[in-house]
N, C-alpha and C positions, 0 to 999 in steps of 0.2 A: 504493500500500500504506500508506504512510503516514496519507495521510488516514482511509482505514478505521480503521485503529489510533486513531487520536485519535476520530474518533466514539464506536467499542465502548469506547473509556476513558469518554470523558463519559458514555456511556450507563449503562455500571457505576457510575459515581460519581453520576450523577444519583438510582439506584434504591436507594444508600446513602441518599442524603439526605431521599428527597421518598417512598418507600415508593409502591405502586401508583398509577398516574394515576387519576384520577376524568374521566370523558370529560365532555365539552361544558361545561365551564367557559367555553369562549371560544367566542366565536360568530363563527363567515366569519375565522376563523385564518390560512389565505391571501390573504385580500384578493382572491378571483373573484368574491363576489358584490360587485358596483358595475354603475354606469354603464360601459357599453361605450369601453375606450378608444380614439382615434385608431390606428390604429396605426401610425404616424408619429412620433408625438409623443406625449408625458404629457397626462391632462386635469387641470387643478387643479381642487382644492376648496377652497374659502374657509374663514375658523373659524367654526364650528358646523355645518358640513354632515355631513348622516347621510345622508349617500349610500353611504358602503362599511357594508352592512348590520351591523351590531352596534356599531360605531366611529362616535367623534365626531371631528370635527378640534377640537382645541386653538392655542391661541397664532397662529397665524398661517396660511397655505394652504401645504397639502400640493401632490403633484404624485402625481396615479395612472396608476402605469405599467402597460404591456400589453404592448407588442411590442416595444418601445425599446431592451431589453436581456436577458440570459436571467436565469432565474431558480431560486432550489433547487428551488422543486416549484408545479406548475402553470403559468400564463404571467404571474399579474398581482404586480405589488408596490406598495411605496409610498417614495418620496423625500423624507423630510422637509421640506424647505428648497422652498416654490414660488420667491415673490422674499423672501421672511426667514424665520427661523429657526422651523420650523412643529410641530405633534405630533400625534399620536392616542391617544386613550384608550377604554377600556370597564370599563364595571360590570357583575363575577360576584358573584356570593352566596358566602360564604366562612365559616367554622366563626371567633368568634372564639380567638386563641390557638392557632391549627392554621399548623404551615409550610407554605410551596409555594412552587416553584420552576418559574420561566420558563424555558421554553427559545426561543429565537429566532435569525434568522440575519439578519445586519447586512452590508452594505458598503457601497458610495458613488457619486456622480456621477463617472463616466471620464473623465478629461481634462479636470481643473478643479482650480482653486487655492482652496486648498492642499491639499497631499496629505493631508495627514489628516486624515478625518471624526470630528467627536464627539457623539455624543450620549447623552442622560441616561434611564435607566426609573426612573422611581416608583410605591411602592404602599405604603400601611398607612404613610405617615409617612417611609417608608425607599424610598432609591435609588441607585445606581451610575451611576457613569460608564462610556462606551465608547468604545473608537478605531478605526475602519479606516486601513490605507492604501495609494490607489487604486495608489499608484505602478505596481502588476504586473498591475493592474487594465485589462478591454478589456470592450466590449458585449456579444461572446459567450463572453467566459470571465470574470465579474466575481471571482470568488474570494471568494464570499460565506464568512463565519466562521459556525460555531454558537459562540453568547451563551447565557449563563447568568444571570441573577439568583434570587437565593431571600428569600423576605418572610416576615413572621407576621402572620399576618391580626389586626386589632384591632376586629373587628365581623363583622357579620352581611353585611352587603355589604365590599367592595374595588375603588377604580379604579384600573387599569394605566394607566400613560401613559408614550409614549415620543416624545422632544421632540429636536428638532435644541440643539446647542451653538454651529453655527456661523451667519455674517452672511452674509449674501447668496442669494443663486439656488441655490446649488448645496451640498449637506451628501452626510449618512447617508441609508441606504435600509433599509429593512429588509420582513421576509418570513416567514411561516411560525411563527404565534406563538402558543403551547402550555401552560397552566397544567396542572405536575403538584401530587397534592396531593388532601385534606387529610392531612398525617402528625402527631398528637399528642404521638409520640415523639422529636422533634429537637427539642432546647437552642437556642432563640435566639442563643445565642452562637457554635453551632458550624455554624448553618445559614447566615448573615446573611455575605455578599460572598465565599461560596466558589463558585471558578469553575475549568473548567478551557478554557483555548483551546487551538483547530488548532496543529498545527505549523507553522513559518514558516521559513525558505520553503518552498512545496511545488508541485512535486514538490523537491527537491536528490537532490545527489549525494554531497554532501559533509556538512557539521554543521547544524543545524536546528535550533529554540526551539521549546520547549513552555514555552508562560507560562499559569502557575496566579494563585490569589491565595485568600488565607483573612483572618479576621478581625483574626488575632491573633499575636504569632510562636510555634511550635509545630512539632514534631516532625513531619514530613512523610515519604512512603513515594509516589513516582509512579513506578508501573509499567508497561511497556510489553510487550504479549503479542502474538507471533505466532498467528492464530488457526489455521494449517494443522500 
């Protein structure tokens, strides 16, 4: 229950901020269209491979997953970190001066050090850091988070890029990635690092975190509604 609760929250709060999505901003959003993975094992992509159709790799090689571990929707994702800290990015066409907001779902390699994954999204100049962590984390229950970032576009194109923070083999994964938008009515100021996260832990029994984050300090109202 909980979980549901915190989605329908973000989803409220996202339709606050980004007003109607505009479809096909992002192209192959799940990461099914690629090369056929092992299904055994991740296949990596080196940087500059435009093998997962719309996406480039950045910085270093990724690792495209299939069957390795479950995922929020459909079967394939992507792990940042092949053997160093790796990214992918795509260019949409975007209104300049118009906000829009990411939605995305983030976790990490299962039983690997250190527990906590970070990685970075940028777009238009601007970007946010993120953290999973695996600790509660197993192959077929990863505990993916839905992620937020919100940008204003400063041209006619925008590249999204989402990059590991950590060293080694093993980071962030991420899945399922969404540009709402364009909205000409949101203030820079009030759109730019407002997020809301899942509850933590979940399922409990007992007390639970819901971790927000806004720009600026400011008068806050977080609600939580039974929907039955």
């Amino acid at each position: 229950a909980s979980r549901t609760l915190a989605a329908l929250s973000a989803l409220a709060l996202l339709s606050i901020l980004a007003g109607p999505a505009c479809a096909g901003l992002i192209v192959n959003p799940g990461f099914e269209l690629g090369p056929n993975p092992t299904p055994t094992q991740s296949t990596p992509l080196g940087a500059g491979s435009t093998a997962l159709t719309g996406w480039v790799v950045t910085r270093n090689a990724i690792d495209y997953c299939g069957y390795i571990w479950e995922t929020p929707h459909g079967e394939r994702s992507v792990a940042l970190n092949g053997t160093a800290p790796g990214g992918i990015a795509q260019t949409f066409a975007t209104s300049n001066g118009a906000a829009y907001v990411v939605e995305f779902f983030m976790a990490g390699d299962p039983f690997s050090s250190p527990a906590i994954k970070r990685m970075r999204v940028t777009a238009a100049n601007q970007s946010q850091d993120y953290e999973f962590d695996i600790s509660h984390g197993w192959p077929w229950d990863m505990g993916w988070l839905h992620k937020t970032f919100a940008f204003t576009a400063t041209g006619g194109s925008t590249t999204l890029e989402f990059y590991s923070l950590d060293a080694g083999a093993t980071g962030p994964a991420i899945d399922s990635v969404i540009v709402n938008g364009p909205s000409t009515n949101v203030p820079v100021t009030h759109a730019a690092g407002i997020a809301l996260e899942s509850p933590y832990p979940n399922p409990s029994r007992g007390a639970c975190t819901v971790a927000f984050t806004i720009p600026a300090p400011s008068p806050v109202r977080l609600s939580i509604f039974d929907m039955q």
